[in-house]
N, C-alpha and C positions, 0 to 999 in steps of 0.2 A: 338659732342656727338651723338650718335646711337639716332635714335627714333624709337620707339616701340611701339605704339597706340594699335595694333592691340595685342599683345603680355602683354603688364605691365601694372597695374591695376592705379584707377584712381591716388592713393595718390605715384604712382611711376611717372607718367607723369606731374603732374601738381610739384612735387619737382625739376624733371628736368629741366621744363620751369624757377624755379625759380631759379637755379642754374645760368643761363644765365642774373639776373638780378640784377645790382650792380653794384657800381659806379666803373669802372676800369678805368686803364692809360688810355692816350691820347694816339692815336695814330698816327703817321708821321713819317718824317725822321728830325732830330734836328742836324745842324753846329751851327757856331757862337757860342760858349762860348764866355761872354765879360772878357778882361783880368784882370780883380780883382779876376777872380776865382781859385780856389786852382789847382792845378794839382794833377794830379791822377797817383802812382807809382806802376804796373803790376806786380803782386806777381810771384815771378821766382820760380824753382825747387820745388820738392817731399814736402809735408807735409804729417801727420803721422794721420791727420785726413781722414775721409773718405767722401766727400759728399753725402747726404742724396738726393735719389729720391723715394717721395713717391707716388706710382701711385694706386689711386681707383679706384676700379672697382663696380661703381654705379649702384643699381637694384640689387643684391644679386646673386653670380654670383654661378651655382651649383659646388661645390668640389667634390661630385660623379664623377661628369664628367670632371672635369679639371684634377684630378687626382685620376684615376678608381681603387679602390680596388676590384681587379679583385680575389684576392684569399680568399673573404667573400664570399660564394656561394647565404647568405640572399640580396646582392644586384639586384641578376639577377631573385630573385624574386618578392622582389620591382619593380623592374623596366624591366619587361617583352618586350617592345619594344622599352622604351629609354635608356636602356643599352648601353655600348662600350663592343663588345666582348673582349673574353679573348684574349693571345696572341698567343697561340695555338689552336687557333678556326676554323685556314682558312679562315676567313673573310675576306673581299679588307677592314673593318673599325676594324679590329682589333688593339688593344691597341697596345704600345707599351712595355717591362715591364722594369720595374724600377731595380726593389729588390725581385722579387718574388710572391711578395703580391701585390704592388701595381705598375699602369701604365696608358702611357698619351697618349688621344686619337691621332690619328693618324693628327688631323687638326692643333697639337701642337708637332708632332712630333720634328722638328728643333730646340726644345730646347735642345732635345738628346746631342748636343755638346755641352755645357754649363755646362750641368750635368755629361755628364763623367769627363769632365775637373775640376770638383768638387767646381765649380762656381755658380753651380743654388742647394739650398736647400729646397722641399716641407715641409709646415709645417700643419699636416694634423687633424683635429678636433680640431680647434681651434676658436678663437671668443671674444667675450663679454659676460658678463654677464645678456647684457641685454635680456631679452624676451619676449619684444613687438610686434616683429613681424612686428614692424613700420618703413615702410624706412629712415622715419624723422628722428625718437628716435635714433634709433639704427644707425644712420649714425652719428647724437651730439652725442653718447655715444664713438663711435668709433674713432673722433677726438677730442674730448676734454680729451681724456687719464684719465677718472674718469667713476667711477659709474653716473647713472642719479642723475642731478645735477642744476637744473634750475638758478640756482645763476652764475654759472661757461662758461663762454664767451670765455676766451683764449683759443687755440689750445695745442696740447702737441708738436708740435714742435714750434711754436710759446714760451711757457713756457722755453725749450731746449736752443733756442737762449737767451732767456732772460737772462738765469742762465749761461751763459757758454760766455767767452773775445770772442772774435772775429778771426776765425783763420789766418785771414789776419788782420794787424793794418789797413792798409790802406781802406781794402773793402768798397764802399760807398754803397755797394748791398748784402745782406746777403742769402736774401731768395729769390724766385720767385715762384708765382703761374699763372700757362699757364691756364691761366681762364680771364672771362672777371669781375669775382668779385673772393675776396682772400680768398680759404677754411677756413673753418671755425680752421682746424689742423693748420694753418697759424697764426690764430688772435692772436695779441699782441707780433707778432717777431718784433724785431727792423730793421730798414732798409729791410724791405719788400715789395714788388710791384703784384699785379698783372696786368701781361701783355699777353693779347690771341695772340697774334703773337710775337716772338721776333726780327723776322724780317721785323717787320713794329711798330717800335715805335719811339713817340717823340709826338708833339704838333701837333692838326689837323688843317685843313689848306691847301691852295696852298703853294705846292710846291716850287714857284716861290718867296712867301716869308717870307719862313722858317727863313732865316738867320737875317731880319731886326728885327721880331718879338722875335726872341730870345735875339736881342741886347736888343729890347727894356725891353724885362722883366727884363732884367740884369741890364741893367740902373736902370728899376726903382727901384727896391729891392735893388740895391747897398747905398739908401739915407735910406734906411728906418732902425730898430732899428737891433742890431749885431743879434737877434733870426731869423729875418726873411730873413736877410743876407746869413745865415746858410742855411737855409730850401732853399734860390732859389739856391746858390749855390749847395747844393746837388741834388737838384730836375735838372739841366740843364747839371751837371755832371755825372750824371747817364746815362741823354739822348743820352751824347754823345761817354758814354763811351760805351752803348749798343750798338750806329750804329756804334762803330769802329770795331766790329764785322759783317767778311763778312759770314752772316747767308745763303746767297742765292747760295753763290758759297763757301760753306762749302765743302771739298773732306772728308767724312769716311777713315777709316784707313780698311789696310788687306779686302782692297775691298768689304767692307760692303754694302749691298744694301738694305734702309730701304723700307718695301709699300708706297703705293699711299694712304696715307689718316692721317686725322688731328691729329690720334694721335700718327703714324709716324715722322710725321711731328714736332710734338712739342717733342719726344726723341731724333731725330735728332739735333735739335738745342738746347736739353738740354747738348748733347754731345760737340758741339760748345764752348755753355756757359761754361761747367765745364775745359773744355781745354783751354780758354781764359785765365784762370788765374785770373781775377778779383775779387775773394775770396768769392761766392758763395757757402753756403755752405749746403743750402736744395732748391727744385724745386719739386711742388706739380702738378700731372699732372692725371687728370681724363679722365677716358673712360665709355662710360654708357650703356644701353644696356640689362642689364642681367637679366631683372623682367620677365621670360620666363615662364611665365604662360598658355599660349599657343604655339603649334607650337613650340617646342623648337629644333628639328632640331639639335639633338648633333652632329650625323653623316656628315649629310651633306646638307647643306643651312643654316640659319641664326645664330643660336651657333656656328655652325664649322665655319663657316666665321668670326665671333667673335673672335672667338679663335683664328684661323689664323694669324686674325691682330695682336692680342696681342703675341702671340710666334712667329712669323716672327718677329716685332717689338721689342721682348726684346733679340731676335738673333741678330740682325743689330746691336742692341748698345752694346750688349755685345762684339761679335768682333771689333767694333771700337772701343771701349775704352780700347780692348786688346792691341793695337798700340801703347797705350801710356803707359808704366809702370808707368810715376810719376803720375799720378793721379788715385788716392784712393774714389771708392766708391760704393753704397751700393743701390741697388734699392729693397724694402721694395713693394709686391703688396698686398693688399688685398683689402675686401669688407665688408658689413656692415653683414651682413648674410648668411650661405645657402642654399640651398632651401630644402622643405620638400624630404622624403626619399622615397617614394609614387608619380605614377605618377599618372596625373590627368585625367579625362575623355577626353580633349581636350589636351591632345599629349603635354601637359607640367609638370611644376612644382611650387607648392605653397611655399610662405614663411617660410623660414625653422630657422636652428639655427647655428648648430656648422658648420663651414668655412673650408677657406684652407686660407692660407699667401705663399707666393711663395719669397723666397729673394734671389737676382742674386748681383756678387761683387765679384771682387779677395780678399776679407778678408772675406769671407764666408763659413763656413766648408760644403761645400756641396756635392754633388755626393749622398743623400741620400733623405728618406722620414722620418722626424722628427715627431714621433708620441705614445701617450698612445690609442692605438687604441680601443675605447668603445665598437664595433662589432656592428651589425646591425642586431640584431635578436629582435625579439618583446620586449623581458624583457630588451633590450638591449639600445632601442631607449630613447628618449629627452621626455617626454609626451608623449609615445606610438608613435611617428610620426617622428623623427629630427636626425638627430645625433647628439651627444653627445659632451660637448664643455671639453676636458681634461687638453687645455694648454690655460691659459689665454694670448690673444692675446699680453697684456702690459711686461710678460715674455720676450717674443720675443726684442718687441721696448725698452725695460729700458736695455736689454745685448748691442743693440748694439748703444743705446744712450753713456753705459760706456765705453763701449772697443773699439768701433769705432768711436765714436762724439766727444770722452773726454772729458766727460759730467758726474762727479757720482753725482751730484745735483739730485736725482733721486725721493725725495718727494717732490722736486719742482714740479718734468716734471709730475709724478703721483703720485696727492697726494692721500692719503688713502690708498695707494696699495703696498704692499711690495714684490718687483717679485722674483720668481723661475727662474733663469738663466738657460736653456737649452742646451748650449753648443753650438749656431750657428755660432759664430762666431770664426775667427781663429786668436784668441788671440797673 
């Protein structure tokens, strides 16, 4: 994850340290199954489901600027020198345009092909209900798929799994979170793991005797009562069925070339995973970063570098998983909030409201900017300051919980909440 001291204020730095702290996998390389263990049978051909990658983008990342409503003229007075020019501006940092109205800065350009190819859909004033303002709040608010809810611990994909068979019989691995603890949208999935590397997991240890140790644990859990039989058995069949995944010498499809960095790196081997076939069927993958309170740099240096990574990034994996036609899925981005509409005396932007969701997937009706646009003129804004939140972000997630998870258990995944289907997905 990004660190930003100098940029994101205290209760966004010290969240992030805590992000980082939680009991996660083991990690090593695991052989030796003992042979009392079940075998594990590798899910073949197309299913009709779609797997779920949900990736956050932690610190509230601005929607202004990830995707510029360049034909509201009240932004470019909001935002006087942390604007994206228009796209008839002449500027080397002019936008790109979308639809007329709206467009992406130039550090995200490369998503351009994703979108004409009507694969990447912007979802634009969108969000939570909540309005604290609180990275904390408003991050629990935005993975437990409810209103603030202190009683409420499970995840809404977490819930998802819960309520929905399994779309592999065999799967010993459902979920995955590339974390070194399990988001909180994870808690209470069955057969879930978090693991920070996928290509370095198993039991810690030398190397040298990975294989005795494994025997042994197998040994001993084999005397012990049929629950605990179960639980090593799956716990050592996971491990191995993870490293029979070569994650290091992985080749991308249609010559995909993801960047140099961790969360590259973990859509990369999300791409791996979802192509192994072993019936995975969500991978939670955060990026952090975006509490740009200072110095926010949309142009060029620390946001457009941000930005970069994350659209070179969701380029890479959208062409590789273009290679494979049988596998169906749905990468779902958002953030807990976004930032105010006003820029700030120190060349950034404060805690805002209504968001952007970004959803890439060949069953995604996209090529477009999906929005009830609120406008950005005084009478216009969130509390005189925010934009306007018009599509409740669980809309979004309950359509393609049903029409792409095949999942309509939908006052399970959110309860209280009865969604407005939007049309994003290409039923």
């Amino acid at each position: 994850m990004h660190k930003c001291k100098q940029r994101g204020c205290n209760e966004y730095n010290n969240l992030s340290r805590r992000q980082f702290m939680g009991v996660g996998a083991a990690t090593a390389a695991a052989v030796g199954a003992p042979l009392w263990l079940p075998r594990v049978a590798f899910a073949d051909g197309p299913t009709d489901r779609d797997v779920l990658i949900a990736v956050f983008l932690r610190g509230g990342a601005d929607a202004l600027t990830m995707c510029v409503p360049h034909g509201d003229n009240h932004y470019y007075s909001l935002r006087p020198t942390l604007n994206i020019p228009r796209p008839d501006s002449g500027s080397q940092d002019a936008c790109t345009d979308l639809d007329g109205f709206f467009g992406i800065p130039k550090p995200m350009k490369s998503l351009k092909t994703a979108y004409n190819q009507g694969d990447l859909l912007y979802v634009h004033a969108t969000g939570t209900p909540d309005e604290s303002r609180s990275h904390f709040q408003a991050e629990y608010v935005t993975e437990i798929g409810k209103e603030l809810d202190a009683s409420v611990f499970t995840g809404w994909i977490g819930r998802h799994l819960t309520s929905a068979a399994p779309a592999s019989p065999t799967a010993i691995l459902r979920a995955v979170g590339i974390n070194s603890a399990l988001q909180r949208s994870l808690v209470g999935a069955p057969l879930a793991l978090p693991i920070p590397n996928l290509s370095d997991f198993g039991i810690e240890g030398w190397s040298e005797t990975v294989d005795d140790r494994m025997a042994a644990i197998g040994q001993m859990y084999a005397q012990g009562p049929v629950q605990l039989q179960i639980t090593a058995a799956n716990t050592i069949t996971t491990f191995n069925t993870i490293n029979a995944i070569d994650f290091e010498n992985y080749t991308p499809s249609n010559d995909a070339v993801y960047p140099d960095s961790w969360f590259a790196q973990s859509m990369k081997s999300s791409a791996a995973l979802i192509k192994s076939g072993i019936g995975v069927e969500a991978i939670c993958v955060d990026i952090g970063g975006w509490d740009t309170h200072a110095d926010q740099q949309p142009r060029e240096g620390y946001m457009a570098d941000l930005m970069q990574e994350v659209a070179d990034t969701l380029s890479a994996f959208h062409a590789d998983m273009k290679g494979d036609s049988t596998k169906n899925y749905v990468v779902a981005v958002m953030s807990e909030f976004g930032r105010i509409c006003f820029e700030n005396a120190t060349a950034g932007t404060d805690h805002g409201h209504g968001g952007l969701m970004m959803l890439l997937g060949n069953n995604i009706d996209g090529g477009r900017v999906l929005t009830d646009w609120p406008g950005l003129g005084d009478d216009e804004l969130f509390q005189g300051q925010d934009l306007a939140i018009t599509i409740d972000y669980r809309d979004i997630l309950a359509e393609i919980v049903q029409y792409r998870l095949g999942n309509s258990n939908l006052t399970e995944v959110f309860p209280g909440y009865t969604p407005v289907f939007r049309g994003v997905t290409a039923v």
